[in-house]
C-alpha positions as a Markdown table, in Angstrom:
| # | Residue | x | y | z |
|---|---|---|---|---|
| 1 | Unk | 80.7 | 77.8 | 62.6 |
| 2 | Unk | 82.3 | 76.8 | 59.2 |
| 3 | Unk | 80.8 | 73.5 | 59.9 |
| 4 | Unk | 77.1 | 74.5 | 60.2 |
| 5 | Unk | 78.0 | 77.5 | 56.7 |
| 6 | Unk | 79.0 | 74.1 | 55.0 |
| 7 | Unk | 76.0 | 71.8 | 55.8 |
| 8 | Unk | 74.0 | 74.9 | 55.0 |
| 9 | Unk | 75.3 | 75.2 | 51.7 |
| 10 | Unk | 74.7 | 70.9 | 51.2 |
| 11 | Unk | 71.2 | 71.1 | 52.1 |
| 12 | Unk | 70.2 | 74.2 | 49.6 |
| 13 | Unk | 71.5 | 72.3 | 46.9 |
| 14 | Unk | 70.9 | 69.2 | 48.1 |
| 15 | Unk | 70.7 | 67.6 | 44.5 |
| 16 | Unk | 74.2 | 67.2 | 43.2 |
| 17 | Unk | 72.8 | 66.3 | 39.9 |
| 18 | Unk | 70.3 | 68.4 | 37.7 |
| 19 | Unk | 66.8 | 67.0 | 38.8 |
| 20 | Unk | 65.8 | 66.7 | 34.9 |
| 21 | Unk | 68.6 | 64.6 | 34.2 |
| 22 | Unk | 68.4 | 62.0 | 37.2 |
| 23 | Unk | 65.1 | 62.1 | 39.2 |
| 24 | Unk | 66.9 | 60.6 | 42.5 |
| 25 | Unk | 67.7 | 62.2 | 46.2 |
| 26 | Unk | 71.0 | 63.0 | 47.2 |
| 27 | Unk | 70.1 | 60.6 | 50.3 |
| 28 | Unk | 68.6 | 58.2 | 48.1 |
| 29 | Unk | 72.3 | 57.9 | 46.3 |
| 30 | Unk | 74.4 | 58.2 | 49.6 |
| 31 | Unk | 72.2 | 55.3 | 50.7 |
| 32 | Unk | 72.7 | 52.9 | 48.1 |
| 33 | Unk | 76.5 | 53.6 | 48.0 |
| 34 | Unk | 76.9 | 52.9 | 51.6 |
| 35 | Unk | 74.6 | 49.6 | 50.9 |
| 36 | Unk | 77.3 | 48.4 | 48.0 |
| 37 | Unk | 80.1 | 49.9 | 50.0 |
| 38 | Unk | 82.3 | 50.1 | 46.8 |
| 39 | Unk | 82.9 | 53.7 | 45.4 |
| 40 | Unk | 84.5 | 52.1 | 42.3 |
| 41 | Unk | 81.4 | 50.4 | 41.6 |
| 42 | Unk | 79.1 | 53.2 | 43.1 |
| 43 | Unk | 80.6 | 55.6 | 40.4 |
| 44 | Unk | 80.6 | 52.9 | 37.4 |
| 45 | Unk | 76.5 | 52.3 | 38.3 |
| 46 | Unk | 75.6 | 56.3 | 38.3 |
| 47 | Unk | 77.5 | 57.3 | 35.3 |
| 48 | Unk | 75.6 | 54.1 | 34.0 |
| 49 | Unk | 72.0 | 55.4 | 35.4 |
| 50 | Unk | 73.1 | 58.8 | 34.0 |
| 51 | Unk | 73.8 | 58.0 | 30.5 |
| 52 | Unk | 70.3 | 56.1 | 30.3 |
| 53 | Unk | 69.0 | 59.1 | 31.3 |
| 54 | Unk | 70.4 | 61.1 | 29.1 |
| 55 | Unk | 69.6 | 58.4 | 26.1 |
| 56 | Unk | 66.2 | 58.7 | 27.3 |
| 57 | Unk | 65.8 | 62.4 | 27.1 |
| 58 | Unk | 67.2 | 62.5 | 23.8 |
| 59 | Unk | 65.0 | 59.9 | 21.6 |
| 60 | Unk | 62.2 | 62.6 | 22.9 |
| 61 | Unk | 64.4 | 65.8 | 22.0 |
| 62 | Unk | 63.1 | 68.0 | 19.7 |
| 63 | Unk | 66.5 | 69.5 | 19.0 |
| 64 | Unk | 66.9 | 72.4 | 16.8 |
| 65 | Unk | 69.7 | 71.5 | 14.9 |
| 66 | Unk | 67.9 | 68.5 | 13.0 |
| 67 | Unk | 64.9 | 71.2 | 12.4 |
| 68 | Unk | 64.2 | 70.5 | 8.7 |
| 69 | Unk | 64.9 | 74.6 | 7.9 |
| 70 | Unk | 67.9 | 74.5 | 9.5 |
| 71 | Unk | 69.5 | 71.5 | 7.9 |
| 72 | Unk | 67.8 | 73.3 | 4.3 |
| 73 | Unk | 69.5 | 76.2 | 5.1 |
| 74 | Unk | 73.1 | 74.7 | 6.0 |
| 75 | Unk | 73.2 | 72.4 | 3.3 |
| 76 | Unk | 72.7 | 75.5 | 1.2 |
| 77 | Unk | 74.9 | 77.6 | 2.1 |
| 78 | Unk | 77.7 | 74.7 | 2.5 |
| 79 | Unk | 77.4 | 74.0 | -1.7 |
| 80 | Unk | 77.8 | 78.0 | -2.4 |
| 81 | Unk | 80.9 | 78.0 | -0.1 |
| 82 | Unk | 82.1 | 75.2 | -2.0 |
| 83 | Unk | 81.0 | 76.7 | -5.3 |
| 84 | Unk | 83.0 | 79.7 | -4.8 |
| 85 | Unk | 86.4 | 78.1 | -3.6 |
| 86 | Unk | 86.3 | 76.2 | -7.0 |
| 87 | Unk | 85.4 | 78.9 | -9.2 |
| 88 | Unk | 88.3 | 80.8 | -7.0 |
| 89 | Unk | 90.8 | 77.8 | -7.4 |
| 90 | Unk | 90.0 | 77.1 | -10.9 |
């Protein structure tokens, strides 16, 4: 019974990695390891595929940290912080 709860749980999240991040099957994975039959290797090659991925995704990003407003508004408040410890230290 445990046996069948467990498989269960394996197929309804199948993916073991977010599907935005790495557009591959579980199966698809499973069958290239057991093709290279080397888990050292196996593991060097996905973190590999994953941090293409993720270089990928982030020339696109439209992150909101680097919005120009944001930076303004930072940078700004960073020199009257720094204007107020010197007038307070002086």
């Amino acid at each position: 019974m445990l046996g069948l709860e467990m498989q269960s749980v394996f197929n309804k999240n199948e993916r073991f990695i977010d599907e935005t991040i790495l557009k591959s099957s579980t199966e698809a994975l499973f069958q290239f390891r057991n093709h290279i039959k080397d888990d050292k290797t196996f593991g060097i090659i996905v973190k590999k595929l994953l941090l293409e991925q993720a270089t990928l995704k982030l020339r696109t990003a439209k992150l909101e940290l680097l919005k120009e407003d944001f930076l303004n508004f930072k940078s700004v408040e960073l020199e009257k912080k720094h204007r107020q410890l010197k007038t307070y230290f002086s």
